[in-house]
N, C-alpha and C positions, 0 to 999 in steps of 0.2 A: 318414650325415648328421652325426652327433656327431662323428665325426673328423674333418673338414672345419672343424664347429665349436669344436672344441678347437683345430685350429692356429690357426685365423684371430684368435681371443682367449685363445690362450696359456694354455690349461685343460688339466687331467688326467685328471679327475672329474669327473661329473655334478654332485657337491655343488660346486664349484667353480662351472659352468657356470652355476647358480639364483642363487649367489650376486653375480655379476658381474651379472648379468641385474639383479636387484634392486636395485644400487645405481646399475646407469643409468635403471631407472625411479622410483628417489628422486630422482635429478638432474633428471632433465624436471619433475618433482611441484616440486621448490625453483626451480627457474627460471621457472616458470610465478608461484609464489607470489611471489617476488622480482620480478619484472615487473609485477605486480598492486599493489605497496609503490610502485614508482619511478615509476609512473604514478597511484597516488593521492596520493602526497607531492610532487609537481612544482610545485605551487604549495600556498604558508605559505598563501594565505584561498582557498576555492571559489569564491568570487565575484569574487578579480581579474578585470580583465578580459583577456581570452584575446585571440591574431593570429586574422583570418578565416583557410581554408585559401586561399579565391579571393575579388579585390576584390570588394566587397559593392555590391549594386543596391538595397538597401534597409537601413534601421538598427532599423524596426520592423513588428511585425504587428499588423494588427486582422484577429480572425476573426470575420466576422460569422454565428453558428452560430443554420440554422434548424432546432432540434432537430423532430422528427416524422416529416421527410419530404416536402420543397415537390414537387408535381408536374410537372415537367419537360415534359412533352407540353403541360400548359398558361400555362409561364411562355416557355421558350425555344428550345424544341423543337418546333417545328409539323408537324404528319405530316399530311397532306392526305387520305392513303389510309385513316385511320381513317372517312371518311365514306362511304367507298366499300364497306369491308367492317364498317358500324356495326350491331350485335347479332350480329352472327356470330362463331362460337370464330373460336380464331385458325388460320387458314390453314394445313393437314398443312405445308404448304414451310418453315414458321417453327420445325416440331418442338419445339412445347411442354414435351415431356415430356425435353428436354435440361435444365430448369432444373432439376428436384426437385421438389419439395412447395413452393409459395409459404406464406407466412404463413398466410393464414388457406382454401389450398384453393382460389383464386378462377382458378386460369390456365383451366380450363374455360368457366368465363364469356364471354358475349360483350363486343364492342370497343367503347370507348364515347369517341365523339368529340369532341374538345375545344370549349368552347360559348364559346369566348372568342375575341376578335378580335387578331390577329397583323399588326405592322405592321415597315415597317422603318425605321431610325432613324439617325440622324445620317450623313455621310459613306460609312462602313462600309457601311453598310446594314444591321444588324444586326437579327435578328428577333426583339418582342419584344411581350410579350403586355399588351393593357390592364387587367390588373392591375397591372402595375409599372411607373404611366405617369411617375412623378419618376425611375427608375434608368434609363427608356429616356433620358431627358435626356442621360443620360451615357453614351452607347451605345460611341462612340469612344474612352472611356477602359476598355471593358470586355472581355477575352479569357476568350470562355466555351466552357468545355470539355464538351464533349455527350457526351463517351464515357466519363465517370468511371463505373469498378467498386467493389465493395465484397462482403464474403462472406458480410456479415449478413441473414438475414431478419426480424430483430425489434432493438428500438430498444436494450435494451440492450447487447447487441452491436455493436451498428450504430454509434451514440454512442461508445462506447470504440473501438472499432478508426476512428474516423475520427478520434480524439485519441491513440492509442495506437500503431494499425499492428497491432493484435488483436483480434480479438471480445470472449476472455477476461482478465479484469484481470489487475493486475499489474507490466505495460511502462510505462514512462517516458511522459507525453505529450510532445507538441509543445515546448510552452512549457518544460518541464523540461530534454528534450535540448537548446533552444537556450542555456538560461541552463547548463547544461552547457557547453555548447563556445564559446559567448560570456562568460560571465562578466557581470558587471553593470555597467550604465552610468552608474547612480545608487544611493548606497551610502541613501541616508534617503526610497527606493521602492521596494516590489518588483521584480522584474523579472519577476516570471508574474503577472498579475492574470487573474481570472475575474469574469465579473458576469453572474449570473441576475437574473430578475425576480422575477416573485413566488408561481413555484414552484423548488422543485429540479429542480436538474437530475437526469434519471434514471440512474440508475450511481452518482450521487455523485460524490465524491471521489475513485472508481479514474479519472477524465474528467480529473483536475490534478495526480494527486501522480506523484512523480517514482519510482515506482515500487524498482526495486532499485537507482537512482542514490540516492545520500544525500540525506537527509529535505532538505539543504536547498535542493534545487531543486525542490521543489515550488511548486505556486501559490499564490495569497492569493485570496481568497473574499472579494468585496465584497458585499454583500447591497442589497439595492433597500430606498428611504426615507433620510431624512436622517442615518440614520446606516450608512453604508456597511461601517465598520470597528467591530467592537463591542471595548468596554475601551480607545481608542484615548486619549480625553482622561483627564488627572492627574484624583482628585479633587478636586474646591473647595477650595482653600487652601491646595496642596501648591504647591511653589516646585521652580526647576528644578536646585537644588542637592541637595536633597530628595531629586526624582528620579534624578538621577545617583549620590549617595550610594546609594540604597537598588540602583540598577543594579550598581554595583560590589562592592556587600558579595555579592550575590547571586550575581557572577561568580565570587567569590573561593572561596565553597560548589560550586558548579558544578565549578573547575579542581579540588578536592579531591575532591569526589566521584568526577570523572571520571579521574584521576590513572591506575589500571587497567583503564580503559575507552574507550579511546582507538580502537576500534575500532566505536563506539556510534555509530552516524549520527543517531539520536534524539535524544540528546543533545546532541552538537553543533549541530544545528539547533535543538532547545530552548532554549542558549542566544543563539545569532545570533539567535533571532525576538525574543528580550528588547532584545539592543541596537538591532536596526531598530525593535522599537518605537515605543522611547526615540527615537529619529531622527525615525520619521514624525512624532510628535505635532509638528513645528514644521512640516515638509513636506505632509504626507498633508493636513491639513485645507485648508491654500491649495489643492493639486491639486486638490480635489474640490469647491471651493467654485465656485458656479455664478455668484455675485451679480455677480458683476465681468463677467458676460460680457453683452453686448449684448443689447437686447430683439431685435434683426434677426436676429442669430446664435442666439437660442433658438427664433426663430419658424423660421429654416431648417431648423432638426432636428424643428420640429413639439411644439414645448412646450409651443406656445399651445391645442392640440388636445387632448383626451380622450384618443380612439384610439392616437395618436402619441405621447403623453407618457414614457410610461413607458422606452417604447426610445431614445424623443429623446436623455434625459437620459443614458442610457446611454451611448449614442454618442459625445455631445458629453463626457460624462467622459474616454471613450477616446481620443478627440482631446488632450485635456488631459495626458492620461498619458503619451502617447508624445512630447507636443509637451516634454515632462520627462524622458524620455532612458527610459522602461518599454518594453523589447524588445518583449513578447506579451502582446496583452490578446484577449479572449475575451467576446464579449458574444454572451447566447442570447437569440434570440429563442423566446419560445412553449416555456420550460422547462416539463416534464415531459410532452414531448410531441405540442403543441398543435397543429403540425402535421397529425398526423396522423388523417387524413381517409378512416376506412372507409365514414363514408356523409353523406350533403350535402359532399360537394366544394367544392358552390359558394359555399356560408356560411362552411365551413371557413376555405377558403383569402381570400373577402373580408374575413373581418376579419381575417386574420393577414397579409397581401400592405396593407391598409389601415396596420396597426401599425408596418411594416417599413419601407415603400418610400420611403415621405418622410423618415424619421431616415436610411439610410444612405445616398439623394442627400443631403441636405444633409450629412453627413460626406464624399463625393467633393467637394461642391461644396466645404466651409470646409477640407479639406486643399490643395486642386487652390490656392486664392484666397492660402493663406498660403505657398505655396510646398513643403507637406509632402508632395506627394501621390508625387513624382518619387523620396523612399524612404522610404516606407510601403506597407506590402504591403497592402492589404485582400482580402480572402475571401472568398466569400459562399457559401455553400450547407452541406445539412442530410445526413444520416446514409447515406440514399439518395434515390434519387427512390418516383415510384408507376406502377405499371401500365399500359398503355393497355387493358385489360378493366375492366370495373364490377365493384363490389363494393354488395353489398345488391341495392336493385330496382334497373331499367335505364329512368329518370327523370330530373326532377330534384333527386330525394335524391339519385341515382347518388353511391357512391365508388370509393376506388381501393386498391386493396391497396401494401402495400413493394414496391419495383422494384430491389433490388441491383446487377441486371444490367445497365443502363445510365440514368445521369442527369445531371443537368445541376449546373456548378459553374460560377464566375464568378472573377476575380482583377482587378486592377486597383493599379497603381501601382506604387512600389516594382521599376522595371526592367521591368514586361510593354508589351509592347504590346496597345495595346488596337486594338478594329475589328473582332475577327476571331474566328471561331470554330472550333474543336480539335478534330477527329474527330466520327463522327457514330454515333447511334442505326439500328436497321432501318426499313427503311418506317413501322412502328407503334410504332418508339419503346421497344421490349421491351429488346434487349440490344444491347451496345458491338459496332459491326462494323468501323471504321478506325478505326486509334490508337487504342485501348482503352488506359484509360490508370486501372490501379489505384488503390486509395488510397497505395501508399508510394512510387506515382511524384509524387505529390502533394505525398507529402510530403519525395520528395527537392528536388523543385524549390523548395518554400517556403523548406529550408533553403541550399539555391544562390544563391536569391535574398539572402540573409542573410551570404553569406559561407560557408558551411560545407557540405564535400562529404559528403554523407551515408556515403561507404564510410571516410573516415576520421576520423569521428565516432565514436569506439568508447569502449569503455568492460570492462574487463575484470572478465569475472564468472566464477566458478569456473574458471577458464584457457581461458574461453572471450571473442571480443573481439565482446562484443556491442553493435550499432550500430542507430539510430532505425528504420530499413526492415527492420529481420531479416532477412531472404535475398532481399528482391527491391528493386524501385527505379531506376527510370530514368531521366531527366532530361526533362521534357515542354520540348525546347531551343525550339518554338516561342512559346514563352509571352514570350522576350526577343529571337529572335533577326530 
């Protein structure tokens, strides 16, 4: 075998053999690292904006994220068989014990059938539960996918890999990959905004930042109350010379500091966050100023309400943002969880499905009315679904445990058609049985829809070309076609 290898690479000696060997495994090692320079140096600012890969159906997203876990069997999945086999485990034919261990132990449990009334709605005929009697309004603008997967059984996971494409933190979200491969549309707004209410979101910050992409695709964190952006206005009496003087002395510390550290992602986003600042304070406060907007158009998102307030306002900010050229905003309903419903269901979900339903119809309705709806992508659904077995007693406390295995999402605008529904759940609603359609096919389509094919969305990290779906991602092509 050595002789063969000696001729073939013109060697004599073994020590020759090792050495040749070595300097073609330096050469792949430099050409990997050289590749890794010409694709981070391709463009002078990160934020130019980028060519789509394919013409885009949409310019932005609203994700409307009901963090907890909305129940599917009783928003948009009707399983009629639950009442047939109601208090009973579930059926040896359904093979329970293929899932693992649920969350909290409940697949034992008997089946507990949904206590809400199921109609159908608009044209489509879409079936849709009276809990969410304003989004049935808009049943024809909505393509809802009944067979969405996920591989988390508990919320922190679940949350991150439905903004990430992982359970465990880390990965780039959403919003970060697009401002990756799109670049930004407006240099004095973010282009990743986030907006909790009036908890955290759970995970944190691994749910926005741009993970091993440079710091500065990450997102901006608006906070709920009238001060959305903290540090954002000058103090009293500072002039905008003032501030520009002191922006520039500051850069000029920054390029020196950084002078041998040009490899610093931290830093360079450190200082870009300084000059968008500087930007927003002229921009950021008209975007987000609500006074100018109609008493009609506050009352459609539910402003005039209690209940409704807090996410109205949300809403209609995010209409504001993207109506300003912000690719991806993110607005959670029910941060830190609120969703989720191990026991009274039925409270649970009525004030949270009350909070909801009337702020994000009135954002279909006031995008649909200005013309935006046709590309803007809206989103709707939470981490996973819940169970069709009880969890606690088998009442009306009754709850539901996490449902990874099959739940229900929603999309609308931005190139889908609406009317129609995307694979389905088992007779009882448990797990994806046609077109089972993961979370990174989810999120290849969001980005398709955007312009941007997810397999050549890459990004080179240790010589390896790592992309938004990591090794899986399919195109859910019914969503447009």
């Amino acid at each position: 075998m050595l002789n063969k290898l000696r001729h073939h690479w013109n060697v004599s000696t073994r020590r020759e053999f090792f050495e040749q060997a070595g300097t073609g495994l330096a050469s792949i090692a430099l050409a990997s690292l050289i590749a890794e320079d010409a694709f981070a140096g391709a463009a002078t600012d990160p934020l130019d904006p980028k060519p789509p890969h394919v013409i885009p159906r949409a310019k932005s997203v609203i994700w409307c994220f009901m963090e907890g876990g909305p129940s599917h069997v009783d928003l948009f999945d009707p399983k009629p068989d639950l009442f047939k086999y109601a208090g009973q485990p579930i059926p040896p034919s359904f093979h329970p014990e293929t899932l693992g261990v649920t969350g909290f132990g409940t697949n034992k449990n008997g089946l507990l059938p949904s206590r809400r009334t199921f109609k159908q709605y608009g044209q489509s005929g879409l079936w849709i539960s009276d809990w969410l009697p304003c989004i049935a309004e808009h049943a024809d603008e909505l393509a809802v996918i009944r067979s969405c997967q996920s591989d988390a059984v508990n919320h922190v996971g679940g949350v991150c890999e439905m903004n990430t494409g992982d359970i465990l933190s880390g990965r780039p979200s959403m919003g970060a990959w697009v401002t990756y491969g799109l670049g930004s549309a407006r240099r004095n707004l973010p282009t990743f905004i986030v907006m909790q209410d009036d908890k955290e979101i759970l995970g944190g910050v691994q749910n926005y930042s741009s993970g091993f992409l440079p710091a500065t695709y990450s997102g901006t964190l608006f906070r709920g109350g009238d001060t959305p952006i903290l540090n954002l206005k000058p103090p009293s009496g500072t002039t905008d010379e003032q501030e520009r003087s002191k922006l520039e002395y500051l850069q000029t510390l920054n390029e020196r500091y950084g002078r041998n550290k040009q490899d610093d992602s931290e830093l360079d986003a450190r200082a870009r966050s300084y000059e968008l600042a500087y930007q927003m304070q002229s921009a950021a406060p008209e975007a987000i100023d609500l006074s100018n907007e109609s008493e009609a158009t506050k009352k459609l998102y539910g402003m005039d309400e209690k209940e409704t307030r807090a996410y109205g306002t949300n809403c209609l900010m995010a209409r504001r943002l993207v109506e300003r050229g912000v690719r991806f905003v993110e607005v959670y309903s029910g941060s830190g969880s609120r969703w989720d419903a191990h026991s009274d269901l039925a409270s649970n979900h009525t004030q949270n499905c009350k909070s909801a339903d009337k702020p994000v119809a009135g954002l279909l309705a006031d995008l649909k009315a200005r013309g935006m709806l046709k590309d803007t992508l809206v989103v709707w659904g939470g981490e996973f679904g819940r169970t069709p077995f009880f969890q606690g007693t088998n009442d009306e406390k009754a709850g539901r445990d996490h449902n990874p295995w099959g739940f229900s999402m929603f999309m609308a605008g931005g190139g889908v058609q609406g009317g129609q529904t995307i694979g389905t759940t088992d007779e009882l609603g448990l797990r994806a049985v046609e077109e089972p359609h993961h979370i990174h096919d989810i999120h290849a389509s969001i980005l398709y829809l955007l312009g941007l094919d997810h397999l050549k969305t890459t990004y080179m990290r240790n010589g390896r070309a790592e992309r938004p779906t990591v090794t899986g991602g399919k195109l859910i092509t019914k969503l447009w076609a």
